[in-house]
Backbone as CSV, one residue per row, in Angstrom:
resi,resn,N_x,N_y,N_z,CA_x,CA_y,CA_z,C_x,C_y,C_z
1,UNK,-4.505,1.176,-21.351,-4.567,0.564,-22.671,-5.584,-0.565,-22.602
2,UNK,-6.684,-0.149,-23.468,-7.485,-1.898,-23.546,-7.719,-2.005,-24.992
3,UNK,-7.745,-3.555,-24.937,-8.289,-4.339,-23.995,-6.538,-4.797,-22.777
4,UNK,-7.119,-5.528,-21.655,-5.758,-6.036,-20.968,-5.225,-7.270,-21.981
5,UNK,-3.974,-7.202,-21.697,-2.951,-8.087,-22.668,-3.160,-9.447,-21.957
6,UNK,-3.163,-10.361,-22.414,-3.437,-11.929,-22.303,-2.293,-12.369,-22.845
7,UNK,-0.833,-13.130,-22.452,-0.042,-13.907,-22.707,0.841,-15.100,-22.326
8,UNK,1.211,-16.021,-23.248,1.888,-16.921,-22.975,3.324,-16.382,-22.370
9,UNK,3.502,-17.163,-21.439,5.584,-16.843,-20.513,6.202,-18.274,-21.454
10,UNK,6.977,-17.909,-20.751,8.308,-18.633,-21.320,8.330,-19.803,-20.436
11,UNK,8.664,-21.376,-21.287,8.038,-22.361,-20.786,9.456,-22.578,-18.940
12,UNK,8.892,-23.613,-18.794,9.676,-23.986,-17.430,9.358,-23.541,-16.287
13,UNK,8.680,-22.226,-16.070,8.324,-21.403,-15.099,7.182,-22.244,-13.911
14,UNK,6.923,-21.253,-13.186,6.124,-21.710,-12.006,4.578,-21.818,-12.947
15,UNK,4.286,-20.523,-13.867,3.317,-19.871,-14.570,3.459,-20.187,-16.044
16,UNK,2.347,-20.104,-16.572,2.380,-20.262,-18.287,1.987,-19.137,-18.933
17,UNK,0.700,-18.516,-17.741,-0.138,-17.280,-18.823,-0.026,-16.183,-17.723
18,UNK,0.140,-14.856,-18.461,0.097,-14.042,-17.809,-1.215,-13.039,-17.929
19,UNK,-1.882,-12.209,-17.186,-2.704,-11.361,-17.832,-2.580,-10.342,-17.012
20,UNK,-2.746,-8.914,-17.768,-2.553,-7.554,-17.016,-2.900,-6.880,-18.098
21,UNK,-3.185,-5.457,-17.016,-3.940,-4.277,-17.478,-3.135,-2.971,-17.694
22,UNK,-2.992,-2.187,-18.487,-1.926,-1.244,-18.121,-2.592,0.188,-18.364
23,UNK,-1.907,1.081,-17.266,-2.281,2.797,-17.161,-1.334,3.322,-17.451
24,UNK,-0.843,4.134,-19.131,-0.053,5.025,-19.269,-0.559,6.448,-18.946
25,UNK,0.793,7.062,-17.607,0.628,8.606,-17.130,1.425,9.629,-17.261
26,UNK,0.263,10.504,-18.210,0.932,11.722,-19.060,0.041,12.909,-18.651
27,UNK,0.930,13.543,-18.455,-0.150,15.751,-18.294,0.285,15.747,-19.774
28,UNK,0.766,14.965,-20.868,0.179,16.049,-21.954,-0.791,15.305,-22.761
29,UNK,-1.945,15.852,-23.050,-2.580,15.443,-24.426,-2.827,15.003,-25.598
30,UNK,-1.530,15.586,-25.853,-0.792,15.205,-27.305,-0.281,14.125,-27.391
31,UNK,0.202,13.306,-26.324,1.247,12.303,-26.284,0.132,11.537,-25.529
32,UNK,-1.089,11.362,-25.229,-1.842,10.042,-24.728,-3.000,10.263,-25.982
33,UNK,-3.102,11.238,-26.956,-3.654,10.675,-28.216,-2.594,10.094,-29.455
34,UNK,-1.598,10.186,-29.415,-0.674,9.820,-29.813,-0.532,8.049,-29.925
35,UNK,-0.400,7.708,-28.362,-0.324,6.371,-27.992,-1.481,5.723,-28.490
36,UNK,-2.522,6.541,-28.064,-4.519,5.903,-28.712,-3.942,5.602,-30.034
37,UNK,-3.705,6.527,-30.555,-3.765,6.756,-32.263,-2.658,5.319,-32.955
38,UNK,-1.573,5.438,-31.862,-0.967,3.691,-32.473,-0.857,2.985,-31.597
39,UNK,-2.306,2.929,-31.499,-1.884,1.444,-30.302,-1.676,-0.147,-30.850
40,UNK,-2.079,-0.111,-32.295,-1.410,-1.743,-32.818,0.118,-1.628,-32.341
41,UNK,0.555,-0.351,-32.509,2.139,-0.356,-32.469,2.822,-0.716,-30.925
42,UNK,2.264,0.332,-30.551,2.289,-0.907,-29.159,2.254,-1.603,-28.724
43,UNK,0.805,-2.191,-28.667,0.865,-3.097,-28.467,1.532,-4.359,-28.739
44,UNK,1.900,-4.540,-30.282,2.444,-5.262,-30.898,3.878,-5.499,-29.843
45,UNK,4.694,-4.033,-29.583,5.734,-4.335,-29.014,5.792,-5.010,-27.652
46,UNK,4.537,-4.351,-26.645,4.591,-4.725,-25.576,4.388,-6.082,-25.504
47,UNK,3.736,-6.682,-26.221,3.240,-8.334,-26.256,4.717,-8.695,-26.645
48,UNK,5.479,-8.320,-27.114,7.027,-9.049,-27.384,7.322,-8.993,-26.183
49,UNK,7.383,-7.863,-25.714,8.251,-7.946,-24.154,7.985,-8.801,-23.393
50,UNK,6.580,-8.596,-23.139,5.653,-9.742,-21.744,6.245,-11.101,-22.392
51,UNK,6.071,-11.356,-23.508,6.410,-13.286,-23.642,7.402,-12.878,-23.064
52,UNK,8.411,-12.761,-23.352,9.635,-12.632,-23.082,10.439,-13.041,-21.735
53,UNK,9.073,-12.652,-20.983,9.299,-12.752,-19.132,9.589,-14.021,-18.821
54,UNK,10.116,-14.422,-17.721,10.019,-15.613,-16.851,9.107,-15.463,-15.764
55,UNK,8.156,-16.375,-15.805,7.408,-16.564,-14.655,7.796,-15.992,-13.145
56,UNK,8.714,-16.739,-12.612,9.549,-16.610,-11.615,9.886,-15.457,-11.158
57,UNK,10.222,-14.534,-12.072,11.140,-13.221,-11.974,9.756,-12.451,-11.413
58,UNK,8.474,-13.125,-12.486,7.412,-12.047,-11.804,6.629,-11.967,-11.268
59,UNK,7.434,-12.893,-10.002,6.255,-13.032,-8.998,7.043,-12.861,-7.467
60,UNK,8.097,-11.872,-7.750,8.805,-10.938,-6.709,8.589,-9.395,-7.132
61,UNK,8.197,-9.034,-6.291,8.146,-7.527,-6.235,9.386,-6.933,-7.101
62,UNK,10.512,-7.027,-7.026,11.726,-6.248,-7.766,11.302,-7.180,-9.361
63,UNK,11.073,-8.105,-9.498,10.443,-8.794,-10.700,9.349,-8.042,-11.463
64,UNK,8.555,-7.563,-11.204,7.525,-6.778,-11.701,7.589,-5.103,-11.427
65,UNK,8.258,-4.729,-10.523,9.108,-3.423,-10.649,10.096,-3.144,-12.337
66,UNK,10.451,-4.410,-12.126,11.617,-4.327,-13.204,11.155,-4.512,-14.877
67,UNK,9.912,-5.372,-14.849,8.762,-5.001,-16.158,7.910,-3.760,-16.250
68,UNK,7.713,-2.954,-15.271,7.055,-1.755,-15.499,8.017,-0.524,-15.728
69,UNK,9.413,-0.585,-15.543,10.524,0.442,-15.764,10.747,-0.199,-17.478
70,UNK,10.744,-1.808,-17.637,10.870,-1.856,-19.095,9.658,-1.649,-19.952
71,UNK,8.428,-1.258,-19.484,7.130,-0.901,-20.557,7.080,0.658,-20.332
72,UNK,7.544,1.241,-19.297,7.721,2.568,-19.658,9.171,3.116,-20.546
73,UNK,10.324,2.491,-20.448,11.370,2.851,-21.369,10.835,2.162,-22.994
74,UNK,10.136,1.134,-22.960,9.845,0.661,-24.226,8.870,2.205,-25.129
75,UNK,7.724,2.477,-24.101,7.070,3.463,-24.475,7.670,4.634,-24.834
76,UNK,8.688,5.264,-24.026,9.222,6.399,-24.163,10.315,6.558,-25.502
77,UNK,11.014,5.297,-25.427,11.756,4.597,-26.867,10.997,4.921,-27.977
78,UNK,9.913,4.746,-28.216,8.709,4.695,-29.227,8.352,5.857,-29.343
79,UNK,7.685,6.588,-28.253,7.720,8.238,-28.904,8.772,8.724,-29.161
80,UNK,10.418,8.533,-28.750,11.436,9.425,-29.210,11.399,9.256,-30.561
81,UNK,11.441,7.692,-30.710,12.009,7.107,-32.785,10.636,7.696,-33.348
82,UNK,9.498,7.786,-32.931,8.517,8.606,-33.586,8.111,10.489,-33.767
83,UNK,9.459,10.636,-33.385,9.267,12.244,-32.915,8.389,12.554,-32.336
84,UNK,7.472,12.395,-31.582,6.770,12.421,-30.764,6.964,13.332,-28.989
85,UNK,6.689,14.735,-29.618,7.341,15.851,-28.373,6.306,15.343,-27.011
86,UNK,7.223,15.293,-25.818,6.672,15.360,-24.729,7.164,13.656,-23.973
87,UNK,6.195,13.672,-22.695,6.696,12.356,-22.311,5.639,11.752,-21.599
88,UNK,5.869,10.261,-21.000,4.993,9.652,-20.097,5.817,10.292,-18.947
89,UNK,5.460,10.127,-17.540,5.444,9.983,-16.568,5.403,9.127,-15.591
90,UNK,5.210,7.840,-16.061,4.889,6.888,-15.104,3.768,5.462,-16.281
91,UNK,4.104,4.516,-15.597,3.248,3.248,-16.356,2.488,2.628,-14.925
92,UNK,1.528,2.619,-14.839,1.019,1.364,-13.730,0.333,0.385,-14.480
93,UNK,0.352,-0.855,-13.199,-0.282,-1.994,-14.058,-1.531,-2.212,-12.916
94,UNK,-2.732,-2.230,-13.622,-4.026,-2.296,-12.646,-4.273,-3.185,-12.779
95,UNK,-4.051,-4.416,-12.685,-4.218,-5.682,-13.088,-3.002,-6.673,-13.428
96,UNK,-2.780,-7.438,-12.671,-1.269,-8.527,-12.764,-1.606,-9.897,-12.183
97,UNK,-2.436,-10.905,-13.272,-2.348,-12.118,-12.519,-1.677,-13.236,-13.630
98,UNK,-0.751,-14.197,-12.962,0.050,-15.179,-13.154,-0.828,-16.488,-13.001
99,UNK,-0.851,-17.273,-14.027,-1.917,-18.397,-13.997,-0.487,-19.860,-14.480
């Protein structure tokens, strides 16, 4: 998904801004023009999630494990309520730095 997401965390933390890149992975076609085709919608959601984070949490490995199982259930959430046949496979993040 670009551009990479640029956001504010939740205050108190070690970190304030987060920035990362994300790779949604699909064998079908239909369902990664799908995502192209609404990516305000996405995006919109995923930027809720990321504020959402605590610094802290994501800067342990099970911490950022545990945001990429919630941007792939967020995604998969989104094609079900959109009828949207088929699925992701996997989310990576090619890019994760904590400022």
């Amino acid at each position: 998904m670009e551009p990479k997401f640029i956001v504010n965390l939740k205050p108190g933390g070690p970190a304030k801004m987060m920035q990362l890149s994300i790779s949604v992975y699909t064998r079908q076609q239909p369902v990664a023009d799908f995502i192209k085709a609404n990516d305000p919608m996405f995006r919109n959601d995923l930027l809720n999630l990321f504020e959402s984070q605590s610094s802290a949490d994501l800067m342990t490995l099970e911490g950022k494990q545990a945001l990429q199982q919630a941007v792939q259930d967020l995604i998969s959430k989104k094609l079900e309520e959109m009828e949207q046949p088929g699925k992701i496979k996997g989310v990576y993040f090619t890019e994760f730095v904590l400022q």
